[in-house]
C-alpha positions in Angstrom: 23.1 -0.8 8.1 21.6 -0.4 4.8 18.8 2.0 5.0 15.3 0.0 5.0 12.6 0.1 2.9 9.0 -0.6 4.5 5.6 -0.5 3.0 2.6 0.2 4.9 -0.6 -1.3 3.7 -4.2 -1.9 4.2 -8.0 -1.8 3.2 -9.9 0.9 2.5 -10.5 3.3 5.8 -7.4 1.3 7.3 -5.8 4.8 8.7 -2.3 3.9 7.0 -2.3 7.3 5.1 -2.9 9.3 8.0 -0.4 7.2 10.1 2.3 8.0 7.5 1.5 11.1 7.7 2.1 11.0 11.3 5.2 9.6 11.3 6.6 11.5 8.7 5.9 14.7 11.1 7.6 13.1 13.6 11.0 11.7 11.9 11.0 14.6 9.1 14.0 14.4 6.6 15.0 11.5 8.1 12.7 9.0 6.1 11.6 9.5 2.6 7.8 8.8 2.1 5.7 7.9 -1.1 2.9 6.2 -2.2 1.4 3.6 -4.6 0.3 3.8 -7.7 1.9 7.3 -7.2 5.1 8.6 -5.7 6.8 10.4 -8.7 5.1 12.5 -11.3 4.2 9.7 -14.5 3.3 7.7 -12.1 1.1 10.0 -10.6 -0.6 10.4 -14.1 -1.2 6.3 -14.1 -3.0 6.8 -10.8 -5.2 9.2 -12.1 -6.2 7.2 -14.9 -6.0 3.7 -13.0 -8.1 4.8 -10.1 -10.0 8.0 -10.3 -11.0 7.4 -14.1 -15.1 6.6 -14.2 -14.1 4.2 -16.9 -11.6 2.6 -14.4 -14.3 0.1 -13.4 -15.2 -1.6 -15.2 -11.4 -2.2 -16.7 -10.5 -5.8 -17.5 -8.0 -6.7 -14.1 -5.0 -7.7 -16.4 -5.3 -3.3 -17.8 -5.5 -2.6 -13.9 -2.7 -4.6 -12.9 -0.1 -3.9 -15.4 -0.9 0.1 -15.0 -0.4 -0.5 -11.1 3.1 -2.1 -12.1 3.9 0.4 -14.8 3.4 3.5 -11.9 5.4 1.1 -9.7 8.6 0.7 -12.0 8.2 4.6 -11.9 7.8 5.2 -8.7 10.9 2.7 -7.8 13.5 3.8 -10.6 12.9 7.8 -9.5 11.9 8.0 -6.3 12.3 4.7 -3.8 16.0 3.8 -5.7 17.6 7.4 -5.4 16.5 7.6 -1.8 18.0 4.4 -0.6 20.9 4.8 -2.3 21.1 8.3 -0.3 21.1 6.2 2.7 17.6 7.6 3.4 14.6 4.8 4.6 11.7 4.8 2.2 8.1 4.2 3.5 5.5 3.4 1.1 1.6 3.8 1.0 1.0 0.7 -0.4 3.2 -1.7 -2.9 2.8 -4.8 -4.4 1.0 -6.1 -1.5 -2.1 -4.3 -2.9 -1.8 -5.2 -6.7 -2.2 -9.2 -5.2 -4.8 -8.4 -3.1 -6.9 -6.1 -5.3 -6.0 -7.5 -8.6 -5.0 -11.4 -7.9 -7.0 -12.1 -5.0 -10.3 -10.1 -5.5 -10.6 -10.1 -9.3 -8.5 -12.7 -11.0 -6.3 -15.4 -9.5 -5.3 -16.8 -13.3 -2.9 -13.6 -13.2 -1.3 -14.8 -10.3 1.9 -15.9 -12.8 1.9 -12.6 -14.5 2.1 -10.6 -10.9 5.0 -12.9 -9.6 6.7 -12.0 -13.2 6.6 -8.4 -13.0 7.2 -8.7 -9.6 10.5 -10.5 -9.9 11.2 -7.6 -12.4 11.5 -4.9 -9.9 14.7 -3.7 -9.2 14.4 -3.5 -5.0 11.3 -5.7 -2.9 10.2 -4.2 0.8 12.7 -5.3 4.3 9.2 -5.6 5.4 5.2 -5.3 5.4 3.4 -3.6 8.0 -0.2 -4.2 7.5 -2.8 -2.1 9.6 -5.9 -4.4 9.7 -9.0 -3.7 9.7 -12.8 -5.2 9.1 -13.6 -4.4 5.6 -17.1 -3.0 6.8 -15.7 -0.5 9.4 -12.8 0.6 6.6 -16.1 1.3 4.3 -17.8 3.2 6.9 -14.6 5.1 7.5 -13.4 5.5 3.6 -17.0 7.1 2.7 -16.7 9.3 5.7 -13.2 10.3 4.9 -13.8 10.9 1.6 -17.1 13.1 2.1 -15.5 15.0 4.8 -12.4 16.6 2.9 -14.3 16.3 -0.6 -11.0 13.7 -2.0 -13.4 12.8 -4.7 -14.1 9.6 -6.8 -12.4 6.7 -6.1 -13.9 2.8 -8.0 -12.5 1.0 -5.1 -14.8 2.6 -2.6 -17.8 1.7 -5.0 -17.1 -2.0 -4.7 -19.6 -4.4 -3.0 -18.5 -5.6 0.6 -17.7 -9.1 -0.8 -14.9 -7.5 -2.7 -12.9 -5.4 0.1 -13.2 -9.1 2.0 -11.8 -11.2 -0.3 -9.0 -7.9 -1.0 -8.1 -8.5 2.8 -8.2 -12.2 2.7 -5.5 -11.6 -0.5 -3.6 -9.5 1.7 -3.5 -12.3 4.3 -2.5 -14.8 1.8 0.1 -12.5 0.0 2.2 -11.8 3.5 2.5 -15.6 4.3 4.0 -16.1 0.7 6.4 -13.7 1.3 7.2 -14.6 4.9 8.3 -17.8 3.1 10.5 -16.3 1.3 12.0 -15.0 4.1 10.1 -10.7 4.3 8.7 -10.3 7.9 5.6 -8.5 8.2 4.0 -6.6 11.4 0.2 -6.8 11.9 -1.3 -3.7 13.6 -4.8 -4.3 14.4 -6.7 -1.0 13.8 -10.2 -1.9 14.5 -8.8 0.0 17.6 -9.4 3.8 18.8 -6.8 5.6 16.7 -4.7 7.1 19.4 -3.7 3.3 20.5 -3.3 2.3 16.8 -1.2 5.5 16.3 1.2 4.5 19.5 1.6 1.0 18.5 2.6 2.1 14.8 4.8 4.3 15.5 6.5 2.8 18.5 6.9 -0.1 15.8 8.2 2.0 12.8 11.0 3.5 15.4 12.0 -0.1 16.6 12.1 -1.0 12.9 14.1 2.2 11.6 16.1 1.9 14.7 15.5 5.1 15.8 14.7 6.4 19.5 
């Protein structure tokens, strides 16, 4: 079997970070983990500018989305390509699932051409979405707590009214039934649950997916 690559995504206060994080203590070496805009190091310098910039904010969405696609090509040719071709799964904080829902959905659908361009660009797509769900106004709640408690600093996403971080999930609903049609699964945790549950369910679903015991 060739070795998967899944991406975990979600809202803000979702839980998917901490659930990676939690499955990558469990399964170790045996699964490469990264994230979006992130993973490897230039890309981790877009992040910083695309998302903890001030100016950030109030950045025209077609600057937004082609930086989130510039750390992506990154991210892909040095970290998630080398892996796989290690035979080691890669799973991923967040993809293109995110640049739809953030940039197309929530911001500007006329760039919904130039995202399925760049997209068709990239040199490997996700085996599959699993997308931890939940209500924008509890992810709030939980991002602004989160980010007070362990001081992770400013983020422009968080600032955005609650209209936005609906219509982001609403993208992210619309976004997994286009690729479903085109034939890429994806797994819906709910995590409006208590997080020991959610945490059971995600990784009892990430072992069934990796094939792993």
């Amino acid at each position: 079997m060739k070795p998967q690559f899944i991406v975990i995504e979600g809202g803000e206060g979702s839980g998917k970070s901490t659930l990676i994080r939690i499955l990558k203590e469990s399964l170790g070496d045996l699964i490469m983990t990264t994230r979006e805009p992130g993973g490897s190091p230039y890309a981790e310098l877009i992040r910083t500018a695309a998302i903890k910039n001030p100016l950030a904010k109030d950045a025209p969405p077609e600057t937004t989305l082609c930086l989130m696609f510039a750390a992506r090509f990154d991210n892909v040719a040095n970290v998630i390509i080398p892996s796989l071709k290690k035979g080691v799964p890669v799973i991923a904080d967040r993809f293109d699932a995110s640049s739809y829902a953030y940039q197309i959905s929530s911001q500007s659908s006329l760039l919904e051409d130039l995202f399925w361009s760049m997209r068709s660009k990239l040199m490997v797509t996700p085996d599959i979405y699993v997308f931890v769900d939940v209500d924008p106004e509890e992810g709030l709640k939980r991002a602004h707590g989160r980010n007070q408690s362990f001081d992770i600093g400013y983020d422009h996403f968080d600032d955005r009214e609650i209209t936005f971080h609906q219509n982001v999930r609403k993208g992210y609903l619309k976004f997994f039934e286009k690729v479903k049609a085109l034939g890429t699964p994806c797994i819906i945790i709910d995590a409006n649950r208590p997080l020991e549950t959610v945490k059971k369910d995600f990784l009892i679903q990430m072992r069934q997916q990796l094939g792993i015991k």
